[in-house]
mmCIF file of the N, C-alpha and C atoms, coordinates in Angstrom:
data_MODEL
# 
_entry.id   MODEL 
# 
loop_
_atom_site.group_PDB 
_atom_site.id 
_atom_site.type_symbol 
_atom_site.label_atom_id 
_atom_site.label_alt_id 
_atom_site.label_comp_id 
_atom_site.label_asym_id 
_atom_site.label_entity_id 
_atom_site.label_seq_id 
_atom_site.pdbx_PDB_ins_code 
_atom_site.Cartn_x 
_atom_site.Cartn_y 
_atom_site.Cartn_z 
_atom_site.occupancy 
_atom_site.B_iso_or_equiv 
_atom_site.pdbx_formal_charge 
_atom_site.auth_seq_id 
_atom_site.auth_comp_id 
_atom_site.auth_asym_id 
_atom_site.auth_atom_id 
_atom_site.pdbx_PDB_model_num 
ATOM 1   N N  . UNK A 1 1  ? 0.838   -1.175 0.000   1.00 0.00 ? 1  UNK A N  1 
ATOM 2   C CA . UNK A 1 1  ? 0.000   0.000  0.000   1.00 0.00 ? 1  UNK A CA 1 
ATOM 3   C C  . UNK A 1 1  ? 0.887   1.244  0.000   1.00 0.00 ? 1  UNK A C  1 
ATOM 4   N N  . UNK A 1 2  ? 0.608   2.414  -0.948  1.00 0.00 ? 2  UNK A N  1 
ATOM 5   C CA . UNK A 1 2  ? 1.274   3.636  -0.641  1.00 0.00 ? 2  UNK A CA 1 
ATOM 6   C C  . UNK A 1 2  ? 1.020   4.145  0.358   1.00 0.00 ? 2  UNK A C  1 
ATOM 7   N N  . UNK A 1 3  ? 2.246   4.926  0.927   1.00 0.00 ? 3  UNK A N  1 
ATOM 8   C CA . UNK A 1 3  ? 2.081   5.832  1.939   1.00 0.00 ? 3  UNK A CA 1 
ATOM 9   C C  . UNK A 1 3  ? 1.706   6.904  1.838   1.00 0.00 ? 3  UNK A C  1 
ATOM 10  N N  . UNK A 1 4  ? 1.075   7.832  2.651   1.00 0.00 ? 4  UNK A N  1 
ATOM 11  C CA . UNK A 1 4  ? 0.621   9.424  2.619   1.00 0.00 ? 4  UNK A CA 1 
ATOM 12  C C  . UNK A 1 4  ? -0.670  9.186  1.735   1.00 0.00 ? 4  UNK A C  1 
ATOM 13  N N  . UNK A 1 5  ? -1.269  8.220  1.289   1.00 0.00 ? 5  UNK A N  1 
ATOM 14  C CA . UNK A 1 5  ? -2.361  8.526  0.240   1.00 0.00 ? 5  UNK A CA 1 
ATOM 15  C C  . UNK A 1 5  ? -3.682  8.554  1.096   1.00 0.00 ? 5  UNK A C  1 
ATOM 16  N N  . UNK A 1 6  ? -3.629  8.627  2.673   1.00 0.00 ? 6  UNK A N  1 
ATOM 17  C CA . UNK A 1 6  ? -4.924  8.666  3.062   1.00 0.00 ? 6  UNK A CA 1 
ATOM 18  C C  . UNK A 1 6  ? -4.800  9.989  3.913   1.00 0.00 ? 6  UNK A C  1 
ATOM 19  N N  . UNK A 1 7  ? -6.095  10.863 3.690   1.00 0.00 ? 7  UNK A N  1 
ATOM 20  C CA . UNK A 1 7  ? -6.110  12.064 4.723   1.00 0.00 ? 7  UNK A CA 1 
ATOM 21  C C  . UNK A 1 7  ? -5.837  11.449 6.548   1.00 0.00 ? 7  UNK A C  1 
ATOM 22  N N  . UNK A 1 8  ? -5.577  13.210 6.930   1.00 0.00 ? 8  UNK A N  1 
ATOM 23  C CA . UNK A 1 8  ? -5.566  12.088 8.598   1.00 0.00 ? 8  UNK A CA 1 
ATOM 24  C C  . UNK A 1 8  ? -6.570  11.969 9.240   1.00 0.00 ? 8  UNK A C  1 
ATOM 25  N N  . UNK A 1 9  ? -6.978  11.380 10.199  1.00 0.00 ? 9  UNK A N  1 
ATOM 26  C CA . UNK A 1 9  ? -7.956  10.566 10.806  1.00 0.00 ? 9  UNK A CA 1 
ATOM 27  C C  . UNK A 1 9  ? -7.813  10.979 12.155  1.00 0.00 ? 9  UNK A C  1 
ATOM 28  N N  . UNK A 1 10 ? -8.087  11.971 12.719  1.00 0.00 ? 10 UNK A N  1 
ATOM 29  C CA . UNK A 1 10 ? -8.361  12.322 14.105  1.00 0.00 ? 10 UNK A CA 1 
ATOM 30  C C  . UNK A 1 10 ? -9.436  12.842 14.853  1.00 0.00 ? 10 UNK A C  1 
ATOM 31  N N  . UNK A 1 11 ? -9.705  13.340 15.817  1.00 0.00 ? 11 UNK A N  1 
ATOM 32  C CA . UNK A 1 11 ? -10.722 13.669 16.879  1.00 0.00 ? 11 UNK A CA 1 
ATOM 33  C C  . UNK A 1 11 ? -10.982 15.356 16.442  1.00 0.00 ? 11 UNK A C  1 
ATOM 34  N N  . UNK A 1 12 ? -12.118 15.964 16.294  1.00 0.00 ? 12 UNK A N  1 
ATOM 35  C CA . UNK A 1 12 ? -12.376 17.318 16.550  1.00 0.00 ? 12 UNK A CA 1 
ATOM 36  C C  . UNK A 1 12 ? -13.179 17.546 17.088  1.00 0.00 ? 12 UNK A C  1 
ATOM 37  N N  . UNK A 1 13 ? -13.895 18.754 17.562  1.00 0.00 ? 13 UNK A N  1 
ATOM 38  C CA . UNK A 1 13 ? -15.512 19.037 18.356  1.00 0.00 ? 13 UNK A CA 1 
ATOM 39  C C  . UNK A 1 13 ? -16.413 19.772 16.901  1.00 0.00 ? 13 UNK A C  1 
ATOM 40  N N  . UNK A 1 14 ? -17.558 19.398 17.199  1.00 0.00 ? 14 UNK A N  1 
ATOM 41  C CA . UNK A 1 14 ? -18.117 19.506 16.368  1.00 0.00 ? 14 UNK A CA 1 
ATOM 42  C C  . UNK A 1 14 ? -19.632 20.201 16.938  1.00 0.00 ? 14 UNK A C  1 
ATOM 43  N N  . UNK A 1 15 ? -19.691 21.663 16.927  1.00 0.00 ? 15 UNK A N  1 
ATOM 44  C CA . UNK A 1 15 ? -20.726 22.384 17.597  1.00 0.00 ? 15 UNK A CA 1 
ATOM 45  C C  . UNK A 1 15 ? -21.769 22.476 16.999  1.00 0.00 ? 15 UNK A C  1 
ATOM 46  N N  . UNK A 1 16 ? -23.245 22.347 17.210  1.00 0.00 ? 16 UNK A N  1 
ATOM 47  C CA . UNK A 1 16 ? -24.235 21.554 16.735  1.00 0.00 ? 16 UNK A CA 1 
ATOM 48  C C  . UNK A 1 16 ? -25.232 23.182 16.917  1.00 0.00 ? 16 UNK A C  1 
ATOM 49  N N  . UNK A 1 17 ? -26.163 23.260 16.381  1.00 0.00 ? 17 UNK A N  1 
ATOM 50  C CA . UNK A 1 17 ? -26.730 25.058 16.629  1.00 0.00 ? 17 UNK A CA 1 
ATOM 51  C C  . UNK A 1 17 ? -27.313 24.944 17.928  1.00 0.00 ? 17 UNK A C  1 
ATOM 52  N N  . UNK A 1 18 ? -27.662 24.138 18.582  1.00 0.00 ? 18 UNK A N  1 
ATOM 53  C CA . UNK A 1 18 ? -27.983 24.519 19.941  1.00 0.00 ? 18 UNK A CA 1 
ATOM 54  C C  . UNK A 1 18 ? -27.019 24.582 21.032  1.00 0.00 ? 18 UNK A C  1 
ATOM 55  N N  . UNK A 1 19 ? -25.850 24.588 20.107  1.00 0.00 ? 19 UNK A N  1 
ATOM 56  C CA . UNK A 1 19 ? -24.426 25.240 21.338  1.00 0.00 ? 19 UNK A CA 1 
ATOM 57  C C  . UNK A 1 19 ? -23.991 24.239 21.919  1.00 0.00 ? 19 UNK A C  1 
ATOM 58  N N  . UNK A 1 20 ? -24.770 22.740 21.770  1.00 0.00 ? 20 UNK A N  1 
ATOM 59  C CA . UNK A 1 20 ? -24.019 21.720 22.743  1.00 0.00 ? 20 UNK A CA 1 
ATOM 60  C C  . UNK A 1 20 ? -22.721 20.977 21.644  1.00 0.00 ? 20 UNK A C  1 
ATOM 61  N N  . UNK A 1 21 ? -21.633 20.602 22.354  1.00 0.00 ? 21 UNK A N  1 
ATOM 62  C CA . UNK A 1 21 ? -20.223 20.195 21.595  1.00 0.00 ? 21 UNK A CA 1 
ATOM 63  C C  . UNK A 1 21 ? -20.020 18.971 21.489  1.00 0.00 ? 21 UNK A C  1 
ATOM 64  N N  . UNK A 1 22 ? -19.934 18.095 20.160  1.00 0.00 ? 22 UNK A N  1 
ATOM 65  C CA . UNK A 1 22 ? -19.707 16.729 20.173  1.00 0.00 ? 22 UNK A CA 1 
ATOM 66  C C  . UNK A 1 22 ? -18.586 16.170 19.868  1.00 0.00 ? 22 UNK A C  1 
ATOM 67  N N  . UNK A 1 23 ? -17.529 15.280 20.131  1.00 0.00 ? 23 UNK A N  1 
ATOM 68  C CA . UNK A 1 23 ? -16.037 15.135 19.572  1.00 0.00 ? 23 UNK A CA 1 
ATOM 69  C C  . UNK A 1 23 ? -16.581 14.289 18.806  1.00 0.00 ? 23 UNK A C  1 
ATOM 70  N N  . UNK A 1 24 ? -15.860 14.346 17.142  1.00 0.00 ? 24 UNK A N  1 
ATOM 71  C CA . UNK A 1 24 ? -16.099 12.535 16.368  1.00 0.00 ? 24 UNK A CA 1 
ATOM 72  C C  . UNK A 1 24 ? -15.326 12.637 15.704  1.00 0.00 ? 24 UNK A C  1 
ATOM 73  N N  . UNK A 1 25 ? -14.760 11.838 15.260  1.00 0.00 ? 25 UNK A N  1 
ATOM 74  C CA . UNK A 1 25 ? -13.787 11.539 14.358  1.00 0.00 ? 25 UNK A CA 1 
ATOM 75  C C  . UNK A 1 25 ? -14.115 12.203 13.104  1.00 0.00 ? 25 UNK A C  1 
ATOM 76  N N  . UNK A 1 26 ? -12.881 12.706 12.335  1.00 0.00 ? 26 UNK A N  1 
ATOM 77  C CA . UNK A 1 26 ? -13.101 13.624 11.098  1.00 0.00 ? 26 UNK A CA 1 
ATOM 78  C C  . UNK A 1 26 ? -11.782 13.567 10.347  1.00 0.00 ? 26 UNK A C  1 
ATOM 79  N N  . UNK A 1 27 ? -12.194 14.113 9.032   1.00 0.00 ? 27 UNK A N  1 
ATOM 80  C CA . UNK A 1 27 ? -10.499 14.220 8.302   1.00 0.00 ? 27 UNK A CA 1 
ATOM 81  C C  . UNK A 1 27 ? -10.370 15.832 8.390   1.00 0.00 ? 27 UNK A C  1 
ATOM 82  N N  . UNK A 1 28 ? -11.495 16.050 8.880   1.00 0.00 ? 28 UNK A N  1 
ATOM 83  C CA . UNK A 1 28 ? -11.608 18.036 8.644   1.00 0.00 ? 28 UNK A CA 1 
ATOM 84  C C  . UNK A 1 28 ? -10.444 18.245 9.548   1.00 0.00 ? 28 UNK A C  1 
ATOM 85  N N  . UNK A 1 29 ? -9.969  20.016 9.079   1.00 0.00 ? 29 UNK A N  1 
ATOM 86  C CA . UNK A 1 29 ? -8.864  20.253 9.690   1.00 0.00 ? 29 UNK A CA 1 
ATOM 87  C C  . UNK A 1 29 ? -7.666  19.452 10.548  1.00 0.00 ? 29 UNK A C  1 
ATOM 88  N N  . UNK A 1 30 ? -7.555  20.200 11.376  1.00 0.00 ? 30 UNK A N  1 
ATOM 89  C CA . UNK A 1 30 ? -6.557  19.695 12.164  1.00 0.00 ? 30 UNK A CA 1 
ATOM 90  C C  . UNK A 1 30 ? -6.909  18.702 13.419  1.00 0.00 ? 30 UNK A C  1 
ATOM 91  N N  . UNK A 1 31 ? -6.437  17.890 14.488  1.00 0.00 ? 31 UNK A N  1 
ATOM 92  C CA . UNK A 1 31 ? -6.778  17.345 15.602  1.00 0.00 ? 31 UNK A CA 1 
ATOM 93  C C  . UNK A 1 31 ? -7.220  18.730 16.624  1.00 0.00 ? 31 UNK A C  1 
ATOM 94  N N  . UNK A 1 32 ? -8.146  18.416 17.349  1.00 0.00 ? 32 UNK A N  1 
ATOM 95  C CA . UNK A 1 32 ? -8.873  19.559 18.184  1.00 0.00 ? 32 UNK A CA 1 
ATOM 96  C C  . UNK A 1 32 ? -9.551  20.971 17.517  1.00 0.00 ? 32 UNK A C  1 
ATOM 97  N N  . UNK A 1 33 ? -9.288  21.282 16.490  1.00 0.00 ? 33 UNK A N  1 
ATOM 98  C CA . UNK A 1 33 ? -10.394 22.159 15.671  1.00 0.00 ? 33 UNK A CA 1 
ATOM 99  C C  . UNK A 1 33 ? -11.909 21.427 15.750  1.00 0.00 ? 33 UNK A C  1 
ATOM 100 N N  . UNK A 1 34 ? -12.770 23.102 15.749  1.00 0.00 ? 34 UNK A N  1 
ATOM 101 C CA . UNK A 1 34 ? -13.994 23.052 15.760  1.00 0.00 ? 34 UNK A CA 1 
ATOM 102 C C  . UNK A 1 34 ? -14.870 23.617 14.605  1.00 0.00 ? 34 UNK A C  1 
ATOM 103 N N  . UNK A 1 35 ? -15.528 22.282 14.346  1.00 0.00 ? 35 UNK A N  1 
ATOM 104 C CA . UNK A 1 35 ? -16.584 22.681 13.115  1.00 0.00 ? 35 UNK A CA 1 
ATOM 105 C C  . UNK A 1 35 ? -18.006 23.038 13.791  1.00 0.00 ? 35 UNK A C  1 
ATOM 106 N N  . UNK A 1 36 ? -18.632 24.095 13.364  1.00 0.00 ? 36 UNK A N  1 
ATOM 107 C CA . UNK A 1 36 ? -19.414 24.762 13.785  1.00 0.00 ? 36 UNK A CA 1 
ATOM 108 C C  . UNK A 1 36 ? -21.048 24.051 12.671  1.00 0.00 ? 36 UNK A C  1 
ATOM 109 N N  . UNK A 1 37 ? -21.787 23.752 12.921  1.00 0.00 ? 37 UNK A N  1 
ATOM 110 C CA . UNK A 1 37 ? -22.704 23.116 11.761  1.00 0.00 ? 37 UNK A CA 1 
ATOM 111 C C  . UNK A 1 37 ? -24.056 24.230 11.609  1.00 0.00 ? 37 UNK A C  1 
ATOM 112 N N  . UNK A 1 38 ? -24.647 24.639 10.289  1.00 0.00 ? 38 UNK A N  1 
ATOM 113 C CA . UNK A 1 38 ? -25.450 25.319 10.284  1.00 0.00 ? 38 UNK A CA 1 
ATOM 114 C C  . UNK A 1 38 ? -26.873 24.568 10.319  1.00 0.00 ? 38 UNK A C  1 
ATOM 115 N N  . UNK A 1 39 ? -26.811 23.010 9.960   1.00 0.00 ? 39 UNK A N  1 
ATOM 116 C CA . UNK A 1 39 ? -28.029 22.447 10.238  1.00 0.00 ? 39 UNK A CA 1 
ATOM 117 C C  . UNK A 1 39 ? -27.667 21.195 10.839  1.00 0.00 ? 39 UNK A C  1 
ATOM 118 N N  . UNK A 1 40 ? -28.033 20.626 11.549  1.00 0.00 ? 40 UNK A N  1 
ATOM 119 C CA . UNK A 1 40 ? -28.011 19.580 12.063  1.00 0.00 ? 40 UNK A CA 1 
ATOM 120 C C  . UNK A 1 40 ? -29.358 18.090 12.449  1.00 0.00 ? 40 UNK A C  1 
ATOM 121 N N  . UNK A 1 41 ? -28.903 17.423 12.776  1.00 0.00 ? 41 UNK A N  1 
ATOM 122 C CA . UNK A 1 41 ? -29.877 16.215 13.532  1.00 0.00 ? 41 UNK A CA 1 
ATOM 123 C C  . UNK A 1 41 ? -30.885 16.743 14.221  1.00 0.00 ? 41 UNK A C  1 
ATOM 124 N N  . UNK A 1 42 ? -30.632 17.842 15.061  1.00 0.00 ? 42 UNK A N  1 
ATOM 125 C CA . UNK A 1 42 ? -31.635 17.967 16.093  1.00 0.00 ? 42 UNK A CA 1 
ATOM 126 C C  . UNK A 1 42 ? -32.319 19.544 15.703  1.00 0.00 ? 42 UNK A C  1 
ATOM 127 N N  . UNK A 1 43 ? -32.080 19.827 14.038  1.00 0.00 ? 43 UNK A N  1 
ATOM 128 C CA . UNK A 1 43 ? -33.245 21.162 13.647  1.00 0.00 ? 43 UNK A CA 1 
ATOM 129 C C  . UNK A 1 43 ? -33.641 20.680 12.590  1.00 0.00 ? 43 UNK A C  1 
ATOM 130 N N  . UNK A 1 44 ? -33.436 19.565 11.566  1.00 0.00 ? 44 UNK A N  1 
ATOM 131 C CA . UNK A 1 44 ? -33.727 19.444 10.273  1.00 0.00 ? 44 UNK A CA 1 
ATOM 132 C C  . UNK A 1 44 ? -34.598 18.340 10.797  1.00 0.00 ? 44 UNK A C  1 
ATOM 133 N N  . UNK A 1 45 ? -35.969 18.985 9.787   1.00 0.00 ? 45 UNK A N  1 
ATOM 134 C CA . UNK A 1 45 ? -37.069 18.170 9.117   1.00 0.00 ? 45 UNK A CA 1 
ATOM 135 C C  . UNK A 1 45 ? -36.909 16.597 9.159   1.00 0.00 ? 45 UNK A C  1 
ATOM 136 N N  . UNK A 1 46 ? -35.467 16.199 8.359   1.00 0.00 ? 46 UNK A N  1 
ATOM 137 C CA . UNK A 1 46 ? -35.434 14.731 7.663   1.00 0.00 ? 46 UNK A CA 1 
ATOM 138 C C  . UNK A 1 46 ? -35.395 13.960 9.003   1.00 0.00 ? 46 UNK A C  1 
ATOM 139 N N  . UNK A 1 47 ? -34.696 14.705 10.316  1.00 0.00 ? 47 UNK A N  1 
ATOM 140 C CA . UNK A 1 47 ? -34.289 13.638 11.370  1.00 0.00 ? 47 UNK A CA 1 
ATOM 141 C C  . UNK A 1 47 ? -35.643 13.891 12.213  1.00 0.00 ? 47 UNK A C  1 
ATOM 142 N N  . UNK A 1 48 ? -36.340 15.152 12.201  1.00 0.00 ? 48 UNK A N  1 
ATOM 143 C CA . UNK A 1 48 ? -37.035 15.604 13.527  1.00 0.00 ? 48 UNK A CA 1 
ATOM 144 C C  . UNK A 1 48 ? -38.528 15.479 13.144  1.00 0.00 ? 48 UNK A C  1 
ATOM 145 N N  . UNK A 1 49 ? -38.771 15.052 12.375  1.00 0.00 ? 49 UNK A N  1 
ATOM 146 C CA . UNK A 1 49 ? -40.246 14.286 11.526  1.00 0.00 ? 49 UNK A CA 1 
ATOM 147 C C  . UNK A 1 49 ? -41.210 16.166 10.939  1.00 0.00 ? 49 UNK A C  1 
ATOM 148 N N  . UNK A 1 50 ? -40.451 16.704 11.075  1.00 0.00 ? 50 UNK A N  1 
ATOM 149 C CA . UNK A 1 50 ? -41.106 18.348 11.064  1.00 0.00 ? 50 UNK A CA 1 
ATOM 150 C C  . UNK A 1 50 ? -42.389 18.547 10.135  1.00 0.00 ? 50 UNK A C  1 
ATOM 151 N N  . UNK A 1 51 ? -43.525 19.406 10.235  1.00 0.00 ? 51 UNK A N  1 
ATOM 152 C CA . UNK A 1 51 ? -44.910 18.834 9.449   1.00 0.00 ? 51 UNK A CA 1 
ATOM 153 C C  . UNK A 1 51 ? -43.985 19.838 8.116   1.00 0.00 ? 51 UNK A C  1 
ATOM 154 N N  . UNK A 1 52 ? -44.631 19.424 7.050   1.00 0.00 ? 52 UNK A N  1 
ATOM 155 C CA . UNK A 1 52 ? -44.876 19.932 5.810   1.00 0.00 ? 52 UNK A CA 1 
ATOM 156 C C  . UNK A 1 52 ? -45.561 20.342 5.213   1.00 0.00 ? 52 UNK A C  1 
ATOM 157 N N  . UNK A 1 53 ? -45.762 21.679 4.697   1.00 0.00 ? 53 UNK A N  1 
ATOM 158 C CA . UNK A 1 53 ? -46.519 21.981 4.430   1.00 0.00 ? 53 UNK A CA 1 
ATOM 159 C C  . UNK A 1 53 ? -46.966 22.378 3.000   1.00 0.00 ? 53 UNK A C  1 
ATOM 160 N N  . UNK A 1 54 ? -47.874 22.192 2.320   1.00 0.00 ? 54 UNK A N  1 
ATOM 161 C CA . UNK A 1 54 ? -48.476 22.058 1.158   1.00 0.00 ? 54 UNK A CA 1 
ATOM 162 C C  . UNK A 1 54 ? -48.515 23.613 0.687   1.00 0.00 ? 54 UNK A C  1 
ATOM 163 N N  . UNK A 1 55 ? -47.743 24.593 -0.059  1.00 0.00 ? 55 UNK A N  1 
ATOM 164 C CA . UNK A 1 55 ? -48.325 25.462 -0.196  1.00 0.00 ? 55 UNK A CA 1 
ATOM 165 C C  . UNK A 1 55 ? -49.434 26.184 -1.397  1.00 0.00 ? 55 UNK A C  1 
ATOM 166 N N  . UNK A 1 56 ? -49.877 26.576 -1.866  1.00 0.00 ? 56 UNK A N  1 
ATOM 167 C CA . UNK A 1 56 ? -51.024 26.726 -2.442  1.00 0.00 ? 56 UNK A CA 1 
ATOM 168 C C  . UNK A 1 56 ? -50.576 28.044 -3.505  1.00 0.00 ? 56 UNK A C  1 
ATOM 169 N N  . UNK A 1 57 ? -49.463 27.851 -4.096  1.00 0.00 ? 57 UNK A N  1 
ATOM 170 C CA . UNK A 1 57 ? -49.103 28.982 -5.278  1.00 0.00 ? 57 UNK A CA 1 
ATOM 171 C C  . UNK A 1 57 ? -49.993 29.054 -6.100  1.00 0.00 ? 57 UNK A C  1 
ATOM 172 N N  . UNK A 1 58 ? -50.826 30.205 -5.969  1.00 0.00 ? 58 UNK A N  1 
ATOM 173 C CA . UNK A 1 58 ? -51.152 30.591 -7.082  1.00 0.00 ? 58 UNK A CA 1 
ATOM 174 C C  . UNK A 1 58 ? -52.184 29.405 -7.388  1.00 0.00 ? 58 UNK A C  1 
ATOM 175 N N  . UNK A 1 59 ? -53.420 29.552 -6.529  1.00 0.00 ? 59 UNK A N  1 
ATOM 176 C CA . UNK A 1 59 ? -54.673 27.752 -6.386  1.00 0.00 ? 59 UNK A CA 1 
ATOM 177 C C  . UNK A 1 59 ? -54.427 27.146 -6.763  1.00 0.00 ? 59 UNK A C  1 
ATOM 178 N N  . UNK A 1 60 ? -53.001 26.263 -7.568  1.00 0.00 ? 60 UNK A N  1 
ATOM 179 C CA . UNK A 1 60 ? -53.227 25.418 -8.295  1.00 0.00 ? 60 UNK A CA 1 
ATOM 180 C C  . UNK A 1 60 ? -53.736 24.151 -7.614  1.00 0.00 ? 60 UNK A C  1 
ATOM 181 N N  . UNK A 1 61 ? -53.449 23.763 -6.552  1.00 0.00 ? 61 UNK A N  1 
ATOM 182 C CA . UNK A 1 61 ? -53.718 23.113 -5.096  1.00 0.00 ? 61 UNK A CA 1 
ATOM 183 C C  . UNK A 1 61 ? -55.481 22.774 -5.052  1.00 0.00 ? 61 UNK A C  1 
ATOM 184 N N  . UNK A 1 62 ? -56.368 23.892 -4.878  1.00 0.00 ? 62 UNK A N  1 
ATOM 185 C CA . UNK A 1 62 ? -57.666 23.659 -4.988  1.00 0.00 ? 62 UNK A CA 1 
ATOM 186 C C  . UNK A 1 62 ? -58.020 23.691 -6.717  1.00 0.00 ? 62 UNK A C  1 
ATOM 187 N N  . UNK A 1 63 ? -57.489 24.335 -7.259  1.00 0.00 ? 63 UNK A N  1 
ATOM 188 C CA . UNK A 1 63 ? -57.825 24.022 -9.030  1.00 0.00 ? 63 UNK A CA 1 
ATOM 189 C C  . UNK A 1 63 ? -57.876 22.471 -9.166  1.00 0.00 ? 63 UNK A C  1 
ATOM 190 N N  . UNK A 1 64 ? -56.971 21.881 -8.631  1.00 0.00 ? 64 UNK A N  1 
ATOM 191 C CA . UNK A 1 64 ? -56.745 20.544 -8.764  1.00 0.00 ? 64 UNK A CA 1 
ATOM 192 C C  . UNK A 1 64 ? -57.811 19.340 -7.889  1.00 0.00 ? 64 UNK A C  1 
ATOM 193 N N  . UNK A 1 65 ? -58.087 19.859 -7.009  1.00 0.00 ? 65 UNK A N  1 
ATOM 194 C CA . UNK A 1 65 ? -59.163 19.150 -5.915  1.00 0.00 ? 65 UNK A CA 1 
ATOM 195 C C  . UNK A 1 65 ? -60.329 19.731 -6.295  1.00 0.00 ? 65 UNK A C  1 
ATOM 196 N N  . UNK A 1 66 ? -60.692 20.772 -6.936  1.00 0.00 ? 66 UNK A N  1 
ATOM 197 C CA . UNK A 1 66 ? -62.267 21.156 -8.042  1.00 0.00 ? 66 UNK A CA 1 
ATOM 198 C C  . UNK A 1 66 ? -61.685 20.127 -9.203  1.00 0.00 ? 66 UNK A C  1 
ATOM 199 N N  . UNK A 1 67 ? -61.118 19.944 -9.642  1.00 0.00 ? 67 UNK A N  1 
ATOM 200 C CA . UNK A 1 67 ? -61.125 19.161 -10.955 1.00 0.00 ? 67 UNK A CA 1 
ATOM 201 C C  . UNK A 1 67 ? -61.241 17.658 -10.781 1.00 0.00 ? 67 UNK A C  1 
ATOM 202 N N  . UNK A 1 68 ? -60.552 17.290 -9.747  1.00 0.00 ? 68 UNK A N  1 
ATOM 203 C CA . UNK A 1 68 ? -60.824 15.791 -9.494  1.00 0.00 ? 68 UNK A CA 1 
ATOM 204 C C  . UNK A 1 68 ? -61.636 15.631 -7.911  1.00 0.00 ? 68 UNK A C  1 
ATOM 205 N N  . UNK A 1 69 ? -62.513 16.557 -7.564  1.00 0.00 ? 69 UNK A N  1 
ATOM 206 C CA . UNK A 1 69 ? -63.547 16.125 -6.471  1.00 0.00 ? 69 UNK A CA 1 
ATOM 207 C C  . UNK A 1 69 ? -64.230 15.208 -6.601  1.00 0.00 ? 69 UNK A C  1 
ATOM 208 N N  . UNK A 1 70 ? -64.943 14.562 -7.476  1.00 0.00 ? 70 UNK A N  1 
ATOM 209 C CA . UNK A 1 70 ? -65.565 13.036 -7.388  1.00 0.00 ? 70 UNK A CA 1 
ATOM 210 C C  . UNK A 1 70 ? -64.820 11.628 -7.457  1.00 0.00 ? 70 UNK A C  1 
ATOM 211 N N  . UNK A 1 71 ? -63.726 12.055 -7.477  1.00 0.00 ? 71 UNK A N  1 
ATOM 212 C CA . UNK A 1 71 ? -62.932 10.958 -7.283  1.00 0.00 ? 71 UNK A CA 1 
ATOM 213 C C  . UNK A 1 71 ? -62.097 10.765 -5.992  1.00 0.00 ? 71 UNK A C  1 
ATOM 214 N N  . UNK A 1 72 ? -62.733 10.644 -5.123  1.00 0.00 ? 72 UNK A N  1 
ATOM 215 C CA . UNK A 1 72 ? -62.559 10.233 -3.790  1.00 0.00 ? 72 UNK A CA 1 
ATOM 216 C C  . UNK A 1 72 ? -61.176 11.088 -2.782  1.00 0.00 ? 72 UNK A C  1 
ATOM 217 N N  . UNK A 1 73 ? -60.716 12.481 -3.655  1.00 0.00 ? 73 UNK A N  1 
ATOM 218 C CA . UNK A 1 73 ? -59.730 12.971 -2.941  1.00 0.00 ? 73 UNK A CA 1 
ATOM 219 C C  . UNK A 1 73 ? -60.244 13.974 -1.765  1.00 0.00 ? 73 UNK A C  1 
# 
């Protein structure tokens, strides 16, 4: 195997938007640098089940539910 061909592999903190600090393993920067995250696990939708909402540009939304109302929608 060549040498030097893998980034390095150490510990950093990793600050999450509600200010609390996590160490995990990273190739980012240096050993003990801190990555600061603008979205995370505990504000995004995908992890935190967040509602969604349907928005209604311009009726096409009810244009569409008048056009197919007898069909069980």
């Amino acid at each position: 195997m060549k040498k030097d061909t893998h980034p390095d592999y150490h510990i950093i903190d990793v600050k999450m938007t509600d200010g609390t600090i996590v160490q995990m393993k990273s190739t980012y920067g240096a050993e003990g640098d801190t990555l600061s995250l603008d979205v995370d696990p505990t504000v995004h939708p995908a992890w935190t089940g967040g509602n969604t909402r349907l928005m209604d540009t311009g009726g096409r939304v009810s244009k569409f539910k008048k056009k197919y109302e007898g069909l069980g929608f």
